[in-house]
N, C-alpha and C positions, 0 to 999 in steps of 0.2 A: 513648394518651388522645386523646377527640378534641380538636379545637381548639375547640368552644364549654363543653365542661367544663374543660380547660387552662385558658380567659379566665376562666370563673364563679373559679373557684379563688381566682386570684391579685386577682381585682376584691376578692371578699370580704376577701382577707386586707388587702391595702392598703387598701381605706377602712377597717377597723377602726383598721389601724395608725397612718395619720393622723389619724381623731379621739383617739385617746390624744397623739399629737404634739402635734397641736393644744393639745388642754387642757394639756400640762404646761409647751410654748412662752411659756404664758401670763405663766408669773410669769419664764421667765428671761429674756425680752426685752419686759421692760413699760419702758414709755418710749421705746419704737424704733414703727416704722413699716413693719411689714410689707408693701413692694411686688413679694417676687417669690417664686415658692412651685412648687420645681421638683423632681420624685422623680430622685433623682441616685445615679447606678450608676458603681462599676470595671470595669466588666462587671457584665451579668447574672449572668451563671455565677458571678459572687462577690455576686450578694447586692443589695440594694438600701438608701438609704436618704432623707432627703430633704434638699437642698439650699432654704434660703431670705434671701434677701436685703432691709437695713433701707435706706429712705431715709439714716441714720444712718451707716452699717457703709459705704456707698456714699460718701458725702462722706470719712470714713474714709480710704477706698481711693486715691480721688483723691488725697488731702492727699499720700498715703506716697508715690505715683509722682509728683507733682509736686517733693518735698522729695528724691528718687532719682534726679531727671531722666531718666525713664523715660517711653517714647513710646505710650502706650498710650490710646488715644483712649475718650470715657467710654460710646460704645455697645458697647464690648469688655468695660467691665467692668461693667457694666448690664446685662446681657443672658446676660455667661459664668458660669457656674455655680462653674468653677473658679476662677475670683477672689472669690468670693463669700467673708464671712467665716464663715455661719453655715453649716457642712459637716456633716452626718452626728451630730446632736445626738440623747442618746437612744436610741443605736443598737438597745436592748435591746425596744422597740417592733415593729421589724421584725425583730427574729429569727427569728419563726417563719417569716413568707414570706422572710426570705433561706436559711435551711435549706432551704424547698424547693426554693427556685429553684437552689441548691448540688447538692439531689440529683438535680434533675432532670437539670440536664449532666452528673451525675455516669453518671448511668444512658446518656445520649444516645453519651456520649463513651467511656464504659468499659463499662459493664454490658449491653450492648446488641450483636447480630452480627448485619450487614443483609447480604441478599443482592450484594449490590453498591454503588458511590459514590453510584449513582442514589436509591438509598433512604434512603443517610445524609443524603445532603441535601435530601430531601424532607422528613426526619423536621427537622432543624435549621431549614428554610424555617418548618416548623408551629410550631415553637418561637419563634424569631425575630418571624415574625407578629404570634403571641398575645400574647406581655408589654409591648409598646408599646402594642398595641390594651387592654391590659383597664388601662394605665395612663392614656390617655387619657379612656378609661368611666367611670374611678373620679373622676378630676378633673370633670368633668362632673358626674356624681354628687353632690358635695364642693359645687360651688355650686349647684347646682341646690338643694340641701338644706338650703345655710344654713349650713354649718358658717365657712365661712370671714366671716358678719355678726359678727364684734366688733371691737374698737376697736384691737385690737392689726394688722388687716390694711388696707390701699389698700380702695376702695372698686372700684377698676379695679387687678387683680392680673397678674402675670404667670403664666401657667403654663404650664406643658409639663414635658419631661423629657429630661434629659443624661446622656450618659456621659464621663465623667473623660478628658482631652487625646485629644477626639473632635471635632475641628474642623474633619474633612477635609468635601469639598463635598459629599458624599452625606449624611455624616450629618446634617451642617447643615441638607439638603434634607428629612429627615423630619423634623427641628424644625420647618420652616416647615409642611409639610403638617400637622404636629399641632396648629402655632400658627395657623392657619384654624380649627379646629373649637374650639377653646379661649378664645381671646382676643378683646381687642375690636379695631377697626382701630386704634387707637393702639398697643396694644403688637405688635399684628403686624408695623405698619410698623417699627417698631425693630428688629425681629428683622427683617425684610428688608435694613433697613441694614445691621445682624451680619453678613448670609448675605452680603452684598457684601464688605464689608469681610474677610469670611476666604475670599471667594474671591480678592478681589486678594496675598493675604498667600501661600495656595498656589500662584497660577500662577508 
């Protein structure tokens, strides 16, 4: 498949999927404050779904590690996806495109006999590519369009997209590159904080 039909693909499926997100978020997180709104994956190859974070859920979080004395600074948990409280809500939304993104490695990984390593990973680079690119498209997309003007989100959102205890420094580094096209200088610079701050944590 090529990689500008790969993209069209998965853009369509995901912004269908989040304006259903969207609208049903509505009523289960009304009275919170939606500041941060991030498509959040265990891997691709298993599927996607969307991680989103409340001003609320946030003070939350803070309270439980302060009352645990637990050392976790509040741009780690403002910015991680994985301390987020609201994970993978609704999952039944994205089912379709986690199906295909399931079959596709399925095919990539098992269904599939390449002439050599050179081709398997050509083929996995084109995969790889495409589903960050048609996830940043779709965000883009998302407010460009309006879906994200109600009452239930920040006026200034967070977005981008994570994958599940992906903290090492490169992955971090395509957050930041996607949180350039995305975001405003205020939440960039946070995530540049983040990206420091787990870089001190790895070296």
């Amino acid at each position: 498949m090529k990689l500008y039909t790969l993209q069209q693909t998965i853009e369509a499926e995901l912004y269908q999927a989040c304006v259903k997100y969207i609208a049903l978020i509505q009523h289960d997180l009304a009275g919170e404050k939606i500041y941060g709104f991030n498509v959040y994956s265990y891997g691709f190859e298993q599927g996607v779904y969307v991680a989103v974070a409340t001003l609320e859920s946030l003070e939350r979080k803070q309270k439980a590690v302060a009352d645990q004395a637990l050392q976790a600074p509040k741009k780690y948990l403002e910015i991680c996806a994985d301390e987020w409280e609201y994970i993978g809500l609704h999952p039944e939304v994205f089912l379709s495109l986690s199906e295909y993104l399931i079959a596709l490695y399925d095919v990539l990984y098992e269904g599939c006999e390449f002439d050599d390593e050179t081709d398997f990973q050509a083929a996995e680079a084109h995969i790889t590519k495409a589903i960050p690119e048609a996830i940043i498209q779709t965000l883009i997309k998302l407010k460009q369009d309006g879906v994200f003007n109600t009452a239930l989100f920040e006026k200034e959102l967070f977005l981008g997209y994570q994958v599940a205890d992906s903290a090492d420094n490169d992955q971090v580094a395509a957050y930041v590159r996607a949180s350039a096209r995305l975001n405003s200088p205020y939440w960039h610079d946070k995530l540049l904080g983040y990206q420091q701050y787990c870089l001190a944590q790895n070296s």
